[in-house]
C-alpha positions as CSV (number, residue, x, y, z in Angstrom):
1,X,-59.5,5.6,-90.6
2,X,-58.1,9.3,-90.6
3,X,-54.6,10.0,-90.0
4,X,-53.4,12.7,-88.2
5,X,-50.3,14.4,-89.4
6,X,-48.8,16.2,-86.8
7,X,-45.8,18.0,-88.2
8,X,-42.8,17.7,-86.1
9,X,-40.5,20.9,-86.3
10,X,-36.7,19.9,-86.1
11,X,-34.3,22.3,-85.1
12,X,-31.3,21.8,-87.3
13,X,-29.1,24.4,-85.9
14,X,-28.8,26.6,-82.8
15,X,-30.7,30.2,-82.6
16,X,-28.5,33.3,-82.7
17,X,-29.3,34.4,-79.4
18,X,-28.0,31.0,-78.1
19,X,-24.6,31.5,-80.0
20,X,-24.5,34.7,-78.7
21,X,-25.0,33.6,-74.8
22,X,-22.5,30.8,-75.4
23,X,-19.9,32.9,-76.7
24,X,-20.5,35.4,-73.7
25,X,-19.8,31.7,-71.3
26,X,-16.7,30.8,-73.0
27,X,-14.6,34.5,-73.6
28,X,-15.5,35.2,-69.7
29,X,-14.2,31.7,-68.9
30,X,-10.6,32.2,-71.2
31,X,-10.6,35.5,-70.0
32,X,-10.4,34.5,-66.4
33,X,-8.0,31.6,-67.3
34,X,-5.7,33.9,-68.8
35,X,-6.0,36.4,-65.8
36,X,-5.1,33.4,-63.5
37,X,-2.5,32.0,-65.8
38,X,-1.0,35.1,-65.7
39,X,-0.6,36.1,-61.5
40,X,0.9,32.3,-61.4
41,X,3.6,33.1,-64.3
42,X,4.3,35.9,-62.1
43,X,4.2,34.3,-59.0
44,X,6.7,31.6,-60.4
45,X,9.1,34.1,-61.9
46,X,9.3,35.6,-58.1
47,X,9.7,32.5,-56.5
48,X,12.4,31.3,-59.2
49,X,14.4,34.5,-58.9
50,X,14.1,35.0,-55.5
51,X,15.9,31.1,-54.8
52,X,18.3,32.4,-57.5
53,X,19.0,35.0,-55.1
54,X,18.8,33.5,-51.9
55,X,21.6,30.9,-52.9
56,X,23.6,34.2,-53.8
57,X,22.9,35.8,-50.1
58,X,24.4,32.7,-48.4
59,X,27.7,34.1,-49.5
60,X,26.7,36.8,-47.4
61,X,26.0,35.6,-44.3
62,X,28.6,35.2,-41.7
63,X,29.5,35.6,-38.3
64,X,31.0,39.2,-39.0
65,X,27.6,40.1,-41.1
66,X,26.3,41.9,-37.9
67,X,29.1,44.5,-38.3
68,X,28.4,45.6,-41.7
69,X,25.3,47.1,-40.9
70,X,24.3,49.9,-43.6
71,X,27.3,48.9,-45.5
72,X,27.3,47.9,-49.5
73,X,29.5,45.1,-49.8
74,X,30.8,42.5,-52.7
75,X,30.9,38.6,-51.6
76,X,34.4,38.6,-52.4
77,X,34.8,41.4,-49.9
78,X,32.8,38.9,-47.3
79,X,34.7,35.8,-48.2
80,X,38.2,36.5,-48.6
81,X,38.4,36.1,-44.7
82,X,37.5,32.4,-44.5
83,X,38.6,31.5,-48.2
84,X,41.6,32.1,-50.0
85,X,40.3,32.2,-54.2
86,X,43.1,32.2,-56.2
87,X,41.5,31.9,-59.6
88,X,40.9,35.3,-61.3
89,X,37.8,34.5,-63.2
90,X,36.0,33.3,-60.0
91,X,37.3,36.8,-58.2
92,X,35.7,38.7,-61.0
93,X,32.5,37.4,-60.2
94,X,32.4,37.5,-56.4
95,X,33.0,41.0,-57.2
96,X,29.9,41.6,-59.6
97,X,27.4,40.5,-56.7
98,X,27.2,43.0,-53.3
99,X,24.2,43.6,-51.3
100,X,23.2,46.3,-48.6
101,X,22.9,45.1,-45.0
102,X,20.6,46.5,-42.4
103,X,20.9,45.3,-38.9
104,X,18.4,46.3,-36.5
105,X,18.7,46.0,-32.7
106,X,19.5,42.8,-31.0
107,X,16.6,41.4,-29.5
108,X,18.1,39.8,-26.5
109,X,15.8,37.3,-24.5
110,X,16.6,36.9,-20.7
111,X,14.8,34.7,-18.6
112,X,14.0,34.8,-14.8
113,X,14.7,31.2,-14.2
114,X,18.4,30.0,-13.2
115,X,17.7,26.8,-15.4
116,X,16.8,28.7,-18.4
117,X,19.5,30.2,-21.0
118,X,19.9,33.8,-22.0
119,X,20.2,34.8,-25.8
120,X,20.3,36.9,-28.6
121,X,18.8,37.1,-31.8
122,X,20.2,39.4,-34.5
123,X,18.5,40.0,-37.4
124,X,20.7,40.7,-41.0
125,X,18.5,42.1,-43.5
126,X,19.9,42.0,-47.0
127,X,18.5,44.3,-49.2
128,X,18.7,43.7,-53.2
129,X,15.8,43.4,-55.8
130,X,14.6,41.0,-53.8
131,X,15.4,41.8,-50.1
132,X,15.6,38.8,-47.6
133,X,16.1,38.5,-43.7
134,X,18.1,35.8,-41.5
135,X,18.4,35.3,-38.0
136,X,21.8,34.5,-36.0
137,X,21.2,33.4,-32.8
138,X,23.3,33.1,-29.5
139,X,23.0,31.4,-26.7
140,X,25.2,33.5,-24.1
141,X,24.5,31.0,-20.7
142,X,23.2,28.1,-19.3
């Protein structure tokens, strides 16, 4: 009875070239993580600083905004009509934030039917690092 040795060649460890190509795989998949990780870190600091502001701009807008337009004003300026702040501290700060308006046109929307109400829009555009726009609308007549 012969017996056949056939010897089995084990691979104990990878090749260099297929180090190589794995190592390629996984820096162009970090790097690309890292690119995304990085637009949504800067994404989120816009969207985080831009609420910090808009909270601020609501100091801003009033029903007297839509005369200010290309004016630089400080929320105290804009508040002390319909507030009266008597503490000192909280002055000094209304007076540290201002913003630049810009009012364009009115838009004014007029209908042809009787039934239908004529209005205006006004747009107040508040221009800081991060500029925002709100609409005041009126409703002249029914």
């Amino acid at each position: 009875m012969k017996t056949l040795f056939v010897r089995k060649t084990l691979r104990h460890a990878f090749t260099l070239i297929e180090v190589l190509v794995s190592v390629l795989i996984l820096s162009g998949t970090i790097v690309y993580a890292l690119k995304i990780h990085s637009q949504n870190k800067e994404q989120i600091i816009y969207i985080s600083e831009r609420s910090k502001l808009s909270l601020q701009d609501s100091l801003f807008v009033s029903d007297n905004s839509i005369r200010y337009h290309k004016d630089k004003k400080e929320a105290y300026d804009v508040l002390r009509k319909y507030f009266k702040v008597e503490d000192q501290k909280s002055r000094e700060i209304l007076k540290k934030i201002s913003r630049e308006y810009f009012i364009p046109e009115s838009i004014k929307l007029i209908t042809d039917e009787t039934e239908a109400p004529a209005a205006v829009i006004d747009e107040i555009k508040i221009k800081d690092k991060f500029s925002s726009s709100y609409f005041h609308f009126k409703i002249n007549s029914f």
